[in-house]
N, CA, C and O of each residue as an XYZ file, in Angstrom:
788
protein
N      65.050     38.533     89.233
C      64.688     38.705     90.631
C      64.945     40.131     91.101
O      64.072     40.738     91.720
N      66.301     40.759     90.778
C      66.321     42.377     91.173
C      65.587     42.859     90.748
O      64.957     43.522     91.572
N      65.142     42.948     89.528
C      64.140     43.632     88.585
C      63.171     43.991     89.520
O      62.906     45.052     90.085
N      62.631     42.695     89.561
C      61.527     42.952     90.550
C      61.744     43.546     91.844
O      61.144     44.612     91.974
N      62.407     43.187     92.824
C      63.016     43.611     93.988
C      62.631     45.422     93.773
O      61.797     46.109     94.362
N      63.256     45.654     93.088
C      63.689     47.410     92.802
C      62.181     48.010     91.900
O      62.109     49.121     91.375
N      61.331     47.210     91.900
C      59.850     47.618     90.881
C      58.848     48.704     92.100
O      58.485     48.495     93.258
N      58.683     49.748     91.268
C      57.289     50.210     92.101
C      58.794     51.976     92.649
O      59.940     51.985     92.198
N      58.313     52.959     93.481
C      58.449     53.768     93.444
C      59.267     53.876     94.662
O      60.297     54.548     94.623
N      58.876     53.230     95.822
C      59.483     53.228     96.347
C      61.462     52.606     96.627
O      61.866     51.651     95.964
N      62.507     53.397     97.748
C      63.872     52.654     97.158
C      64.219     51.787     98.634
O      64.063     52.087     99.818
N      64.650     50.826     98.086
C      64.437     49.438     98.727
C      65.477     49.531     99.595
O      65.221     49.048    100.698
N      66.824     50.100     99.438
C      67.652     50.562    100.259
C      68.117     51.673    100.377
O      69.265     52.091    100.524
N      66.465     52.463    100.251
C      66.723     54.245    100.521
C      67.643     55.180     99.685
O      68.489     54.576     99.025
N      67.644     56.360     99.597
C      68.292     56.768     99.396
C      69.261     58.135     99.688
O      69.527     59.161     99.063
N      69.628     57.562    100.976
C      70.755     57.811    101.058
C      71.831     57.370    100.873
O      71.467     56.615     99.971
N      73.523     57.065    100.996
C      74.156     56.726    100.699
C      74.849     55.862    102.184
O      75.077     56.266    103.324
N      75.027     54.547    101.530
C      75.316     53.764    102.832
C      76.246     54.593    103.643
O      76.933     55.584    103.393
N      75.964     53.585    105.096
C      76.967     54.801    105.987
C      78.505     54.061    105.864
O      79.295     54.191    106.799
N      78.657     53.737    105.361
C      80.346     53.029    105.231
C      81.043     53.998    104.321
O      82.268     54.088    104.400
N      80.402     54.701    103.500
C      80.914     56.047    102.833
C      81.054     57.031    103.339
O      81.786     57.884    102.839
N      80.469     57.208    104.369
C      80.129     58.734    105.642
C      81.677     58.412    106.305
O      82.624     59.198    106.304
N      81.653     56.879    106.930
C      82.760     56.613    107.725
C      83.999     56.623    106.705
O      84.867     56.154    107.441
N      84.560     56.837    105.609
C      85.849     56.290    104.865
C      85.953     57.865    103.993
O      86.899     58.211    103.284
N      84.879     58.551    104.241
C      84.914     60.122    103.013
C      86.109     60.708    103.086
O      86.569     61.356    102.145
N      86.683     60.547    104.134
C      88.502     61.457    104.669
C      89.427     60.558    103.516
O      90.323     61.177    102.942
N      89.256     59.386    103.241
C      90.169     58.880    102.157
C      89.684     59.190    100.664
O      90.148     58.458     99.790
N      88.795     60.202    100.284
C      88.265     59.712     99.062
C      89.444     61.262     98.469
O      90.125     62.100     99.060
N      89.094     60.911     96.874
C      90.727     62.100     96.698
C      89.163     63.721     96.403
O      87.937     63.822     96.361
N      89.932     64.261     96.332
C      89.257     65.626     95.852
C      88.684     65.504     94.388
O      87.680     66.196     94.215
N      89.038     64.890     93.468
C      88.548     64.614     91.761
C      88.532     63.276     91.321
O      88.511     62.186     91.894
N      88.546     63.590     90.340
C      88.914     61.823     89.676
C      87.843     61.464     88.774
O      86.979     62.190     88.283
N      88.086     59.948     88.609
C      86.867     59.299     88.246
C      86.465     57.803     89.534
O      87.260     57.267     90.306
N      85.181     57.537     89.362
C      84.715     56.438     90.133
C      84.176     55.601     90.008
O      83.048     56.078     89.894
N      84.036     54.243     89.901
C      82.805     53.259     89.459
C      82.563     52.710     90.485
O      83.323     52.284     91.354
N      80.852     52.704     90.361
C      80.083     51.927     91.196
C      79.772     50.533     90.808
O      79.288     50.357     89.689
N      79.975     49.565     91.547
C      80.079     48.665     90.626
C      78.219     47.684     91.272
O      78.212     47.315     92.446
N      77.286     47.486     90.649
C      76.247     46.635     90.841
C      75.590     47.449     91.889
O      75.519     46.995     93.031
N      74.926     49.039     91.494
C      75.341     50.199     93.033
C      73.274     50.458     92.746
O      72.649     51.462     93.088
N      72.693     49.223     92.059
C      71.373     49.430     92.444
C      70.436     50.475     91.992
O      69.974     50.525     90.852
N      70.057     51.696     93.386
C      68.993     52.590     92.853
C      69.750     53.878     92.835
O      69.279     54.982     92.560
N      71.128     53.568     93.201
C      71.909     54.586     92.713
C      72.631     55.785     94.354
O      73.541     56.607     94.460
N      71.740     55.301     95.162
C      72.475     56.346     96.676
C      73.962     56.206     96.530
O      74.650     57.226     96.575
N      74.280     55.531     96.432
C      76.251     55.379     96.761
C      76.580     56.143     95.342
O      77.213     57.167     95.596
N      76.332     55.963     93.772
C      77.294     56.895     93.273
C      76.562     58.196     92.988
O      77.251     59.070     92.462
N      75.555     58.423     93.187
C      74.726     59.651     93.818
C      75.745     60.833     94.913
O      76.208     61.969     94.806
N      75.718     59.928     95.764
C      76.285     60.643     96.800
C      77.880     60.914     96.273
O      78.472     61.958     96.545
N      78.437     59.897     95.539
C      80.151     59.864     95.422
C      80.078     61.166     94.072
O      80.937     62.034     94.230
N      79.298     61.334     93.000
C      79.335     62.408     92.436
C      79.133     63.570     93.085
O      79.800     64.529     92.695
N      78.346     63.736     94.019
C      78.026     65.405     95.041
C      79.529     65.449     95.932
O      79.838     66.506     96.482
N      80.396     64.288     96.031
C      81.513     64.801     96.321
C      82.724     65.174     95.260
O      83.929     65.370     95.423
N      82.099     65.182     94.416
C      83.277     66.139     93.394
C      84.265     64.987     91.920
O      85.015     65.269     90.985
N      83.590     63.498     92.567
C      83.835     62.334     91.386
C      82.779     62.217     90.109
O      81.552     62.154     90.026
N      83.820     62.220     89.206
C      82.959     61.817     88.131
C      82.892     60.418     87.645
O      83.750     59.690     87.147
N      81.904     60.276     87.866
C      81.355     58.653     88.390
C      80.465     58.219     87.529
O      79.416     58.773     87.198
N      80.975     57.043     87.108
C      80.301     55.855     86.453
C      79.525     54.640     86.898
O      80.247     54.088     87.728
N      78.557     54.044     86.773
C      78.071     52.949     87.619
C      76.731     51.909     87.082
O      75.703     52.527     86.809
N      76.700     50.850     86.969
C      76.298     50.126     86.691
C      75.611     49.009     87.370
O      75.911     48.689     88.521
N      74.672     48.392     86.668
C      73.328     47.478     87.363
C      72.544     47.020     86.211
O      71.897     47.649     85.375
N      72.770     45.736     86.380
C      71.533     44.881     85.863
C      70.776     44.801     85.861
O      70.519     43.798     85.195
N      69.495     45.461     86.399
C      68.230     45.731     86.738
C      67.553     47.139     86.429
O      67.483     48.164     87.107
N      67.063     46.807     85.109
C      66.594     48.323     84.513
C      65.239     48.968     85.496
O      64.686     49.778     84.751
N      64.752     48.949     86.376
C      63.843     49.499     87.412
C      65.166     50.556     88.224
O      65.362     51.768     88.308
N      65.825     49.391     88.686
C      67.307     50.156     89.763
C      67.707     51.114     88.744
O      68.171     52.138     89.247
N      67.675     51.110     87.489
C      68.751     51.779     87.005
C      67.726     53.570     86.602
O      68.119     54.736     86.608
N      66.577     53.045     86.354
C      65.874     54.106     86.192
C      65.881     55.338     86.955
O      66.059     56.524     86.678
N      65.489     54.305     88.590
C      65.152     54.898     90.139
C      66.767     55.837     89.896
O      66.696     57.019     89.558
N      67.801     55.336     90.055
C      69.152     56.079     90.022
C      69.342     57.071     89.083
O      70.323     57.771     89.333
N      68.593     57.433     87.857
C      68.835     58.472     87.149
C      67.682     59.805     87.896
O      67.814     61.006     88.131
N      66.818     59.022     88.033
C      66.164     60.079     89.095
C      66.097     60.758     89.709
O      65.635     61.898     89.658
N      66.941     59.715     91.055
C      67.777     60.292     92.401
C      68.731     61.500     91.745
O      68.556     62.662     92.112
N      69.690     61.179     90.809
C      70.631     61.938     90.281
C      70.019     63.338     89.919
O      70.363     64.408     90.420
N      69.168     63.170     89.076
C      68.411     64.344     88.292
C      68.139     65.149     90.055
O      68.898     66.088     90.298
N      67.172     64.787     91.100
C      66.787     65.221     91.974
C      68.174     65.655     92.886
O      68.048     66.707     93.512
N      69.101     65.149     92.980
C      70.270     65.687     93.316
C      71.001     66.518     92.590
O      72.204     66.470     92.845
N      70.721     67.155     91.891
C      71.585     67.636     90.811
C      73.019     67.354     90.297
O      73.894     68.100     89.856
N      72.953     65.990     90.510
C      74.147     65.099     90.192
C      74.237     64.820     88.788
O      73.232     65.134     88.151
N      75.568     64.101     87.880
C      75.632     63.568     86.882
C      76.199     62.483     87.500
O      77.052     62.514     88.387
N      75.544     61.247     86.851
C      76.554     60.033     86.900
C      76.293     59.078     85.554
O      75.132     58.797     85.257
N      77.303     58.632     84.824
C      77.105     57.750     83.891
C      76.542     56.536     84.199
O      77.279     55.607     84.526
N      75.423     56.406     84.149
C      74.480     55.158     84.580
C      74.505     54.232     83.522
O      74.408     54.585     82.347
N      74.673     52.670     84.003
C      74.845     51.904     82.611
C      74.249     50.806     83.213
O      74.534     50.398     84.339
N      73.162     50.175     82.230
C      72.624     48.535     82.294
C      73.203     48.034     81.855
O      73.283     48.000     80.627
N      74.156     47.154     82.926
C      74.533     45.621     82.723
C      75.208     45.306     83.557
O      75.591     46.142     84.375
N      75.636     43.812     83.643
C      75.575     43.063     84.662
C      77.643     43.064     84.597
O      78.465     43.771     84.014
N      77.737     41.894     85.516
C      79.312     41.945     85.635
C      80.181     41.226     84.573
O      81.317     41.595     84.276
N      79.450     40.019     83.955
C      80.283     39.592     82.778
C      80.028     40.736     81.371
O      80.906     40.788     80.509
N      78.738     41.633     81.246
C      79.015     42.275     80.406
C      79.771     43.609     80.603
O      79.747     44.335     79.609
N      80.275     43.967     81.415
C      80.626     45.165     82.054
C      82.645     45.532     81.329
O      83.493     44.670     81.559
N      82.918     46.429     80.784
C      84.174     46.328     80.104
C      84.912     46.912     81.562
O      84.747     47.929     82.235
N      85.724     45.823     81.662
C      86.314     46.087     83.225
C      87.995     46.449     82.199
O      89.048     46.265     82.809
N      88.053     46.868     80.922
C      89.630     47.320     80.761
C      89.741     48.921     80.730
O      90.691     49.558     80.275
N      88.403     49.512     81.395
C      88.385     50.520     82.142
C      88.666     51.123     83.337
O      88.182     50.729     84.398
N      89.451     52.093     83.236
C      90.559     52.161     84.771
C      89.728     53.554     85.515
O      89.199     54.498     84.927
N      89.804     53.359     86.678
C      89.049     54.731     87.939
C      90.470     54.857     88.587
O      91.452     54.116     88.636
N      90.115     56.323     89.147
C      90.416     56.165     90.476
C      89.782     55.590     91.659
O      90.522     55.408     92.626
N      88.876     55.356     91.735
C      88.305     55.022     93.259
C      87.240     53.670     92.424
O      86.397     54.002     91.591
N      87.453     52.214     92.805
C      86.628     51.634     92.795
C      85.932     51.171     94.104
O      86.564     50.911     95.128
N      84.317     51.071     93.972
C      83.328     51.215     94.875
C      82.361     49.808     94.754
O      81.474     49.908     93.906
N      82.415     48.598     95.443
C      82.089     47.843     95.561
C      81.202     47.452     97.105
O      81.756     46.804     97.993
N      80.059     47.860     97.206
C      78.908     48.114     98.124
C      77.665     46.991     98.553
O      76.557     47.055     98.022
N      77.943     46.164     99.383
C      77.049     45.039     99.443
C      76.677     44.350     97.819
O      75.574     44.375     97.272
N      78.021     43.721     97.249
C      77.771     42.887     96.479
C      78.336     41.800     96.498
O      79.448     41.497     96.064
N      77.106     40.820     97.319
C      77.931     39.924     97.879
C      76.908     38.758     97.154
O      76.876     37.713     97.804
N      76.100     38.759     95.966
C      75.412     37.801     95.319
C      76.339     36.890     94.672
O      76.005     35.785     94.246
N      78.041     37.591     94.577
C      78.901     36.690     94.297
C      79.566     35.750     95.133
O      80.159     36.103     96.152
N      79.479     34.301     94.662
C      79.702     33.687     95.929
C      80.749     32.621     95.180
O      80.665     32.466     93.962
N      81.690     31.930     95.932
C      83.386     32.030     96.252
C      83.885     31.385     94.685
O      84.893     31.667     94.036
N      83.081     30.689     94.454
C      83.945     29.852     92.794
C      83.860     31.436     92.051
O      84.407     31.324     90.954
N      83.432     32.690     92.231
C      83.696     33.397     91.061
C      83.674     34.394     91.404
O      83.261     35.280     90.655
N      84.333     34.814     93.343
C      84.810     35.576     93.710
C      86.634     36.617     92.961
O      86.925     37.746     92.567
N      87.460     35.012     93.213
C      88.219     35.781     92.490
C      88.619     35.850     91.118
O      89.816     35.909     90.838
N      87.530     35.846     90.037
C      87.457     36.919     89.022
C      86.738     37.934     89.184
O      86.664     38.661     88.193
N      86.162     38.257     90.108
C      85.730     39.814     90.433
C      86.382     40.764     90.844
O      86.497     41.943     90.508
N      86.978     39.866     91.932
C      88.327     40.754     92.469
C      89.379     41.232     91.411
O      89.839     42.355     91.203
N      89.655     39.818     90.706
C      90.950     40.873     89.317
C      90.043     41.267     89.124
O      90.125     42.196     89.927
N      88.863     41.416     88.576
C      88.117     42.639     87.847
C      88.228     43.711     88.418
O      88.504     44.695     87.733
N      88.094     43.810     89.470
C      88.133     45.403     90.111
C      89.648     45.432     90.467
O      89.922     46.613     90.679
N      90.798     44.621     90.634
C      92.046     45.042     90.553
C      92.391     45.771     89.206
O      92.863     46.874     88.929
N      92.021     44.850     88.596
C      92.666     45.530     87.019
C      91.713     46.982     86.965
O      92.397     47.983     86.753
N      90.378     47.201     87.111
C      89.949     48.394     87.377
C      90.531     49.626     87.746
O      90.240     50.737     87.303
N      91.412     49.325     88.628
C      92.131     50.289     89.398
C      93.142     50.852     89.028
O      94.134     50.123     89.040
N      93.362     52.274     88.569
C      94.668     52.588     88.525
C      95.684     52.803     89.391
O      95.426     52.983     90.581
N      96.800     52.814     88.990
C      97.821     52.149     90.057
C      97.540     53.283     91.112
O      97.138     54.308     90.562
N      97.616     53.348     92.113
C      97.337     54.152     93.162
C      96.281     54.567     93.510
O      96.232     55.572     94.219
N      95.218     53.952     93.134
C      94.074     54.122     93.606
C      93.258     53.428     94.586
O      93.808     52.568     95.274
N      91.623     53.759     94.800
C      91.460     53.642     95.892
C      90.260     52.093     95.900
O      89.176     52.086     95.317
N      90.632     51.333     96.422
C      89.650     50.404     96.376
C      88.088     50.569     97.813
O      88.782     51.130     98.662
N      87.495     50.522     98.102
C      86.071     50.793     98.508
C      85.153     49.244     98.842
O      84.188     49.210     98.079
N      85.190     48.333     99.510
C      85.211     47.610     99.775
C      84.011     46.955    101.093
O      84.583     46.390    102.025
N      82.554     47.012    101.174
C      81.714     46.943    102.530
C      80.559     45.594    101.955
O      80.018     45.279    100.895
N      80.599     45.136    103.237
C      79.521     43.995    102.974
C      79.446     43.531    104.289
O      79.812     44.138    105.295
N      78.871     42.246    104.209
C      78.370     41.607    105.980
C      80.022     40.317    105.796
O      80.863     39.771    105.084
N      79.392     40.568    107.212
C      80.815     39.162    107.755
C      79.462     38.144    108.139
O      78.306     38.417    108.459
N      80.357     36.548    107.901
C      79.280     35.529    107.886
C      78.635     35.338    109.277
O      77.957     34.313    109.327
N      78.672     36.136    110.545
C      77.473     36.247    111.372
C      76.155     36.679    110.881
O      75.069     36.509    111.436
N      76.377     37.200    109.877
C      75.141     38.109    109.274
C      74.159     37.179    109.353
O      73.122     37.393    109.980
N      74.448     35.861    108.605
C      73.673     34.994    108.356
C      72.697     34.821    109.549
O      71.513     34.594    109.298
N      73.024     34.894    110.537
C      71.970     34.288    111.628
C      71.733     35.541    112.346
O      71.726     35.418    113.571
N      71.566     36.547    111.948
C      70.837     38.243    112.171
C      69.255     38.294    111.075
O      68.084     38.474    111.409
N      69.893     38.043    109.663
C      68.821     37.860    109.257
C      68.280     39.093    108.681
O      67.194     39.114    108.103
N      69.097     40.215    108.846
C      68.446     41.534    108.499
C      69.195     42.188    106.856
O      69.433     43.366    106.588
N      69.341     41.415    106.301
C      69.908     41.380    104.802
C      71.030     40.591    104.696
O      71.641     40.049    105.616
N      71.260     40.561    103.533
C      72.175     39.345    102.604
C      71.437     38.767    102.198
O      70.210     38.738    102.289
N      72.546     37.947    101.419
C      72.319     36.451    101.228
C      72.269     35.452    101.850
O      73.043     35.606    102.795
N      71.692     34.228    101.912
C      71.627     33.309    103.294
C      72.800     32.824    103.179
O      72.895     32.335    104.305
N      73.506     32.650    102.813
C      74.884     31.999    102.312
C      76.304     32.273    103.247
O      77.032     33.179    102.842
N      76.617     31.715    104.171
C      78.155     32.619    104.933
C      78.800     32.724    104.100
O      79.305     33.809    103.812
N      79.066     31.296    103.218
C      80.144     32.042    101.876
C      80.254     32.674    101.048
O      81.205     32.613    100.268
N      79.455     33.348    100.983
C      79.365     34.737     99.849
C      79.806     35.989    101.064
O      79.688     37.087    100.521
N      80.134     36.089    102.092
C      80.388     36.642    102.963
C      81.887     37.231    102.975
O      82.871     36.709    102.452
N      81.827     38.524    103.744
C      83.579     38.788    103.531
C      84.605     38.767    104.946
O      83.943     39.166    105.905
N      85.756     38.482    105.265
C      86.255     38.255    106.112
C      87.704     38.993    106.230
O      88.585     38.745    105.406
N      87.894     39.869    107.247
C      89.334     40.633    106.541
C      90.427     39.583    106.474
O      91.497     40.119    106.188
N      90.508     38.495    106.612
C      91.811     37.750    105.593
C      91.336     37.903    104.461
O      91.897     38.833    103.882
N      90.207     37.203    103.605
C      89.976     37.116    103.051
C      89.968     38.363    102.072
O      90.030     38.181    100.856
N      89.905     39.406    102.522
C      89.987     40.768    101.640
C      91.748     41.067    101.636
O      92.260     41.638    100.673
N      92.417     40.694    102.600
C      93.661     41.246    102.734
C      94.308     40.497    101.518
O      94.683     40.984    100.452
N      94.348     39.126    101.961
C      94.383     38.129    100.822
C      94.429     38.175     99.556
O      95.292     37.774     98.775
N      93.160     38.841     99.341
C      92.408     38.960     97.905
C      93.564     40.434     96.993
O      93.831     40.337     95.795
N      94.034     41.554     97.796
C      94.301     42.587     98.039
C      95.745     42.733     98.109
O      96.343     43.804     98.008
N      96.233     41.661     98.278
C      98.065     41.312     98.844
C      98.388     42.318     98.173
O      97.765     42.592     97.147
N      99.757     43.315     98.751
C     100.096     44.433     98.527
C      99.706     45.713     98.318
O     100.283     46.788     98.153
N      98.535     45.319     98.368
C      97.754     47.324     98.741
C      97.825     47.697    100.075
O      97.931     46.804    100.915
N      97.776     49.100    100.489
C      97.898     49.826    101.234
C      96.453     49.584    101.955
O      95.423     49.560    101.281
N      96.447     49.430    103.185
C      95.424     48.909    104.083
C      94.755     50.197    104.818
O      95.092     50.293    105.998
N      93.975     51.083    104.401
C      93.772     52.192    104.874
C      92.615     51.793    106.477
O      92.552     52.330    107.582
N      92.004     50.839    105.968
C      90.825     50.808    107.208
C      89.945     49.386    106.734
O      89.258     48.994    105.791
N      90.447     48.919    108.028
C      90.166     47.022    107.774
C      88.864     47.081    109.487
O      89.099     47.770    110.480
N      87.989     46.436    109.365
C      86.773     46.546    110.598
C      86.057     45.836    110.395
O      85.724     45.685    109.220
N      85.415     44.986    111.489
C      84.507     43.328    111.142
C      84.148     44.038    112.808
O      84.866     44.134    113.803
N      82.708     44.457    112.551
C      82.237     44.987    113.398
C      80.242     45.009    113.093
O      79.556     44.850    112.083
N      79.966     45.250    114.341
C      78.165     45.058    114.442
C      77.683     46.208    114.501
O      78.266     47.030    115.209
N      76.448     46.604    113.755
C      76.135     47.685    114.133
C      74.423     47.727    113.709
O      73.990     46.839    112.974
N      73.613     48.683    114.162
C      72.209     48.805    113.570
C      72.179     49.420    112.388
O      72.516     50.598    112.507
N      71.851     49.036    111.034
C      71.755     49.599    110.502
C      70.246     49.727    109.802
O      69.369     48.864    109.797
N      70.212     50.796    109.328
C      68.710     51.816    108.798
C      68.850     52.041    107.522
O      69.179     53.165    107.143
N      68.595     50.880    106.517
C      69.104     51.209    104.718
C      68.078     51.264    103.997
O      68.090     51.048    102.785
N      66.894     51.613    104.786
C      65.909     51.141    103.891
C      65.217     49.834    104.382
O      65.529     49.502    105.525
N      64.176     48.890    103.603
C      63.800     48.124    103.658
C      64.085     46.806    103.298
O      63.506     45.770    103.623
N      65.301     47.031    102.402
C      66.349     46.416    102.217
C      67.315     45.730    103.449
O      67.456     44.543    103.741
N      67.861     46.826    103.994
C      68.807     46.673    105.281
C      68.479     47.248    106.649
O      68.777     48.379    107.032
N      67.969     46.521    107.183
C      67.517     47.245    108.281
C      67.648     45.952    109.715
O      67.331     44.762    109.693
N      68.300     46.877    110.975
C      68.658     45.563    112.099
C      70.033     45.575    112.287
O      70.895     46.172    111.642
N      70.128     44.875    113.205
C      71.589     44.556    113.700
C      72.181     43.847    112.939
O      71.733     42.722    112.717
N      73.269     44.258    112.364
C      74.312     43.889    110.938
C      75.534     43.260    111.567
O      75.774     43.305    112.773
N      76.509     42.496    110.389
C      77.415     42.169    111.074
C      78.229     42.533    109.465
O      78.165     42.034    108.342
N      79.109     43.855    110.191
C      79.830     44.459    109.211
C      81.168     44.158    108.844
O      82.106     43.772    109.540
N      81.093     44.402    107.635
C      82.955     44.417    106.798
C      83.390     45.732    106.307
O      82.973     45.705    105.149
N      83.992     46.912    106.476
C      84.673     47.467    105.939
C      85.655     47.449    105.646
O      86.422     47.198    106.576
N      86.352     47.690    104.202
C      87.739     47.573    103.603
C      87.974     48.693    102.639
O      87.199     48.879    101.701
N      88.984     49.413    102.837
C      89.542     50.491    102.248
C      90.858     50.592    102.173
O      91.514     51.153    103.051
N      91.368     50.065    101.128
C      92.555     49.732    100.777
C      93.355     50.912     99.265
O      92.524     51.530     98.599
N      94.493     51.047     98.985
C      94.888     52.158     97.883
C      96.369     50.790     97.381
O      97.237     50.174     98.000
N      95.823     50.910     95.690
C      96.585     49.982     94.941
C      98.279     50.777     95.009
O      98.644     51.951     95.071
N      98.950     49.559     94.963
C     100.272     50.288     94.543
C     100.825     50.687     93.946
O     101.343     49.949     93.107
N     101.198     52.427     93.911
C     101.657     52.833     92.515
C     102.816     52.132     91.635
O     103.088     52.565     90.515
């Protein structure tokens, strides 16, 4: 189904880099490394390499993954672009900054093995990256999944998160312009949290 979704020339959720990265850039470190995790046609680790990360990122959908080497090339970015999905993905690879961006196709029986996945991802003091819709979304209608429970809720992230550093927690509405993908009055989650050293 992404395959298709992401087929043809045009990018389905633009490319620029969502604005939940514009709003959280004051926490990101000066170097490092980064993974994008399921990051599409590539705007989010596009943009996270032009800030000075050397960034890794991955997607199941060889169209998305193409469109993202593109963008990159046209940005004069590098990013290690990789096809595949989340059970094939070697998560005993550690970042600094993991980047998890409207991936909310995971829904709650196999939420938290994603979450250890991107915990164990993380090296100790690093930065977790965290945006998706809160379950009003559902009846906006302007992206997601139809599903509230695939939805994120800041207990539910705090929860998920117990003992990280809570940099910027927000369940808030806003218009957003992502393309053709995301577009309309949203009902937002941001979470930006730093693991404990």
């Amino acid at each position: 189904m992404w395959n298709e979704r992401y087929a043809g020339d045009e990018y389905l959720f633009g490319r620029e880099p969502a604005d939940f990265l514009l709003r959280v850039a004051q926490f990101l470190p000066s170097g490092g490394t980064a993974l994008a995790i399921a990051d599409g046609e590539g705007r989010n680790s596009v943009w996270l390499a032009g800030q000075g990360l050397t960034v890794t990122a991955f997607d199941p959908a060889p169209n998305a993954v193409a469109k993202a080497q593109r963008l990159a090339k046209a940005r004069g970015v590098e990013v290690a672009f990789h096809l595949g999905d989340l059970d094939g993905w070697d998560w005993t690879q550690t970042y600094d900054v993991v980047a998890g961006i409207f991936i909310q196709f995971v829904g709650p029986a196999d939420r938290a093995l994603l979450f250890g996945r991107i915990a164990g991802a993380l090296k100790p003091g690093g930065l977790l990256l965290l945006h998706g819709y809160a379950p009003r979304q559902v009846g906006y209608g302007t992206g997601g999944p139809p599903d509230p429970a695939n939805m994120y809720t800041l207990d539910l992230l705090r929860g998920a998160f117990a003992g990280y550093e809570v940099l910027r927690a927000e369940d808030f509405d806003a218009d957003v312009d992502e393309g053709r993908g995301h577009s309309g009055r949203s009902a937002l989650i941001d979470f930006v949290a730093r693991k404990p050293a």
